[in-house]
C-alpha positions as CSV (number, residue, x, y, z in Angstrom):
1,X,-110.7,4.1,75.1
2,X,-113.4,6.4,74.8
3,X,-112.4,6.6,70.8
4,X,-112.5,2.5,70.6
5,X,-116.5,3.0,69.6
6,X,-116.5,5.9,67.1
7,X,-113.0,4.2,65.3
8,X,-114.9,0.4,65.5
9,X,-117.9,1.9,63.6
10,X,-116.4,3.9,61.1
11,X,-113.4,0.9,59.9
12,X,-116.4,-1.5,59.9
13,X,-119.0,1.1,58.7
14,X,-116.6,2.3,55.5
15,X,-115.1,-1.1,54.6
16,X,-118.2,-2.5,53.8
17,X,-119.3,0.2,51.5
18,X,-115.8,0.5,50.3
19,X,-116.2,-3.6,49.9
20,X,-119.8,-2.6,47.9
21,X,-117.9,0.1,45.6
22,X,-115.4,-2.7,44.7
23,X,-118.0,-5.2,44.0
24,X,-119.5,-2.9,41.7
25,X,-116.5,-2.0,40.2
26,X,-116.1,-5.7,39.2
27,X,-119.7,-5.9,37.9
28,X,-119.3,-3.4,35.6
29,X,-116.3,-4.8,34.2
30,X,-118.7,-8.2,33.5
31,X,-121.4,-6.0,32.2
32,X,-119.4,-3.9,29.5
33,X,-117.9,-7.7,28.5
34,X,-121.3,-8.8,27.9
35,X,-122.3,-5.9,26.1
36,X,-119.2,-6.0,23.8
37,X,-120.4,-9.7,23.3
38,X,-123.7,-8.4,22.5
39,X,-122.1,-5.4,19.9
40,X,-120.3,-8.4,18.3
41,X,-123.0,-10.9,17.8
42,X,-125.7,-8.0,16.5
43,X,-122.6,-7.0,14.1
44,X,-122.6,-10.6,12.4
45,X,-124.3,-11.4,8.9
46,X,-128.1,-12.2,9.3
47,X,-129.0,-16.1,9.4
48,X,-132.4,-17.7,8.7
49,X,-134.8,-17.7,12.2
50,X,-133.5,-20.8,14.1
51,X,-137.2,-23.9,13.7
52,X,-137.1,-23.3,17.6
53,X,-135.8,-20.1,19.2
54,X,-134.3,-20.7,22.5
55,X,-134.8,-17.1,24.0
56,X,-131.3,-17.8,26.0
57,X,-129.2,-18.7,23.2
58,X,-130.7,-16.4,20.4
59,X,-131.2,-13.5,22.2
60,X,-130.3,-10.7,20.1
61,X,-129.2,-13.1,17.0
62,X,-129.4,-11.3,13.7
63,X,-131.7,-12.7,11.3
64,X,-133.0,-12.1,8.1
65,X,-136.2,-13.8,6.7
66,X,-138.1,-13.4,3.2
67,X,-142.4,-13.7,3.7
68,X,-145.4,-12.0,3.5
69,X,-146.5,-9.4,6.3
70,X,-150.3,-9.4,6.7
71,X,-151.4,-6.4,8.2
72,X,-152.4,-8.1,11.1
73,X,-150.8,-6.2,14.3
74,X,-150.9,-4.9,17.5
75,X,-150.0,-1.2,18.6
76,X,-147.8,-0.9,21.8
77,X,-147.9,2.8,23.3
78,X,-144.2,3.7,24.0
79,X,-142.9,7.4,24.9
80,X,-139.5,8.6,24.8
81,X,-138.2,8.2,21.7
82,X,-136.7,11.0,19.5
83,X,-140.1,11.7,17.7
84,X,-142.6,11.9,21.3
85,X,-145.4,9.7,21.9
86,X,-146.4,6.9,19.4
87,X,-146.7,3.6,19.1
88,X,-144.4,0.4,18.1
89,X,-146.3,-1.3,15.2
90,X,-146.4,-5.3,16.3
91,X,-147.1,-7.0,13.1
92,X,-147.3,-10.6,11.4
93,X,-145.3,-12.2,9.5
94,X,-145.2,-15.3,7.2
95,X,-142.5,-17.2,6.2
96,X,-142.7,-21.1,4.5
97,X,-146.1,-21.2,6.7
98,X,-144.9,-19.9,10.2
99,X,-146.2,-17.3,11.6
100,X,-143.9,-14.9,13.8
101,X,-144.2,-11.4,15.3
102,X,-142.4,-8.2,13.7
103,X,-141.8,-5.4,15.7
104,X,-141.9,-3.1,12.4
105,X,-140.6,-0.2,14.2
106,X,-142.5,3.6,15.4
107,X,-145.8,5.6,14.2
108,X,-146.9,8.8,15.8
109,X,-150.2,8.9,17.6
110,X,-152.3,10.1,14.8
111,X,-150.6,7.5,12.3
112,X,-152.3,4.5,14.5
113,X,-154.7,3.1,12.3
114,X,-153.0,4.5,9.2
115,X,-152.4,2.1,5.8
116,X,-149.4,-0.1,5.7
117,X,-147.6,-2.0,3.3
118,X,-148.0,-5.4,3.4
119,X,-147.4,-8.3,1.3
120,X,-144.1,-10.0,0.2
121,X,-141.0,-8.5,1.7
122,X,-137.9,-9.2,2.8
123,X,-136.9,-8.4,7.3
124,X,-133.6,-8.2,9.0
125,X,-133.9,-7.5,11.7
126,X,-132.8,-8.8,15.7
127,X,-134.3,-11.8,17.8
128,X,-135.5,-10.2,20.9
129,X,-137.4,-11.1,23.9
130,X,-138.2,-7.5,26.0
131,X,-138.6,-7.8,29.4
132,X,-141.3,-5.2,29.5
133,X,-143.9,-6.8,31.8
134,X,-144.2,-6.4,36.0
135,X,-147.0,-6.3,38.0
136,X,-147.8,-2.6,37.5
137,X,-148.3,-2.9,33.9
138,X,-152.1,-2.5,32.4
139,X,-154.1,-5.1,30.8
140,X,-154.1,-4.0,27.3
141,X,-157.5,-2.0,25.6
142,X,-158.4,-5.2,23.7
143,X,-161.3,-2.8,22.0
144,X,-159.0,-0.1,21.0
145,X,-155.7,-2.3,20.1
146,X,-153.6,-0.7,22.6
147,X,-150.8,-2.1,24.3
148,X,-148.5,-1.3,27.5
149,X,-145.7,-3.5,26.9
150,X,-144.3,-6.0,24.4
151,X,-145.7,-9.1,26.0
152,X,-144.4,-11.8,23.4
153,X,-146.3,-15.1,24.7
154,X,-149.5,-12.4,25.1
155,X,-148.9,-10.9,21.9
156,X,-148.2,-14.0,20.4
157,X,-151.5,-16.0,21.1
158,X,-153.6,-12.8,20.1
159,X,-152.5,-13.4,17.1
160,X,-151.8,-16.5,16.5
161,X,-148.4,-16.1,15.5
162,X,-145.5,-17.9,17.7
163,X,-143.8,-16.1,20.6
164,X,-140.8,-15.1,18.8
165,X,-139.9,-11.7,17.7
166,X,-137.7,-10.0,15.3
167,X,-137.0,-6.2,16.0
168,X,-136.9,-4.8,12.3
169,X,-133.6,-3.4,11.3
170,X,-135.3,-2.6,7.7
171,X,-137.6,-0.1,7.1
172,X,-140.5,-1.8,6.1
173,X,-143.2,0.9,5.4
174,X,-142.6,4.5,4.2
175,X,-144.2,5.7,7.5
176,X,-142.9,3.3,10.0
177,X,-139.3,3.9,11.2
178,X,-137.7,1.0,12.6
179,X,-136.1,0.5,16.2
180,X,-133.8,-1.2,15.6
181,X,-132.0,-3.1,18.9
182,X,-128.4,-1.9,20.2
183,X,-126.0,-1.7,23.6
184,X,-127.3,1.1,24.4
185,X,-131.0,0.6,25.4
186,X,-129.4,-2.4,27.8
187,X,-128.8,-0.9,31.4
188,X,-125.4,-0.8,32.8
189,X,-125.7,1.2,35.9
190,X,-122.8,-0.1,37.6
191,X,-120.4,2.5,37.6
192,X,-123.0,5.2,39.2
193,X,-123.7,2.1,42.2
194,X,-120.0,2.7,42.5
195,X,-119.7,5.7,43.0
196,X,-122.3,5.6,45.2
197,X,-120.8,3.6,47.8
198,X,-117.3,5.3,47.4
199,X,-119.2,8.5,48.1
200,X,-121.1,7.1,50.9
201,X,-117.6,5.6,52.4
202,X,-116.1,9.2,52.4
203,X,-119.3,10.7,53.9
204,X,-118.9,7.7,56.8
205,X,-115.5,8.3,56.9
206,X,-115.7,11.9,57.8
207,X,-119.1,11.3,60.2
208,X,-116.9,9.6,62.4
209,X,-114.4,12.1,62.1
210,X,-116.9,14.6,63.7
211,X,-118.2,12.2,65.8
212,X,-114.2,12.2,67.1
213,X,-114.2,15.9,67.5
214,X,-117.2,16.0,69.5
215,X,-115.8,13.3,72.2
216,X,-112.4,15.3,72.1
217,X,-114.1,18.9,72.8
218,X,-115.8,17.2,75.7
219,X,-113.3,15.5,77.2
């Protein structure tokens, strides 16, 4: 009887992280089927922007438009990429009189404020709408044209453009190279959360081992 308590705990104790490794397990399995959804949609030919994006059913559509960029834009300050710190050029971009948001792709810090083309021009490019925006994020520097995060609907009405932007495939300034969306910048954490709780279930496991040995030595 006296190991009834130390056995209870550890069979509850490791099924349920076992039970959590498991789930896991099974998420990832749904997350890599999305992503191969993803990889397969991104990989089809370019269409036209749909009249009324439905950021649900075009996410990451590919699309292809021919317009007029107009040099107006907004600067988003992103780290991390291959080149350091910069900024993602947000611009405009007019097409059979809509106006819709490009994200033209990466300029270094000192390249801010630097020339771009603009004028007719043809962008493929990848519907996106980046989830970018929490409650720690900074107002953006109105004065200075500097933004945190790619806030579309923000973005959007500061330039009166609608919320609805393409991720530019196509390079479409000498000095601006694109980033263009794939898989790969999509989390998929699942497998390390597995192996996490399978980890933790060993470590339980052999807790209550010890916890055994210590009520045997004193018995």
């Amino acid at each position: 009887m006296r190991y009834a308590a130390p056995l209870i705990v550890g069979i509850v104790g490791c099924a349920i992280l076992v039970a959590l490794g498991v789930w896991q397990v099974q998420r990832l399995a749904w997350k890599q089927g999305i992503l191969a959804e993803i990889d397969a949609r991104m990989a089809a030919d370019p269409v036209p922007v749909p009249a009324a994006p439905d950021p649900d059913v075009d996410r990451y559509l590919p699309v292809a438009e021919q317009g007029e960029m107009t040099g107006d834009e907004l600067h988003v300050l992103v780290s991390g990429v291959a080149d350091g710190a910069g900024y993602r050029v947000i611009a405009v971009f007019e097409e059979d009189g809509r106006r819709l948001l490009v994200d033209r792709g990466f300029v270094p810090l000192d390249a801010k404020d630097a020339a771009r083309r603009t004028g007719e021009m043809i962008v493929t490019g990848t519907l996106v709408w980046p989830d970018e925006v929490d409650r720690w994020t900074p107002e953006p520097d109105l004065e200075d044209n500097i933004w945190f995060a790619r806030d579309v609907p923000a973005m959007a009405a500061a330039l009166g453009a609608e919320p609805v932007l393409i991720a530019a495939r196509s390079r479409t300034d000498p000095g601006v190279t694109p980033l263009p969306v794939d898989t790969s910048t999509i989390p998929n954490n699942h497998l390390n959360y597995a192996i996490t709780w399978f980890s933790l279930a060993v470590v339980w496991l052999a807790m209550t081992g010890y916890w055994m040995a210590r009520i045997r030595r004193k018995a």
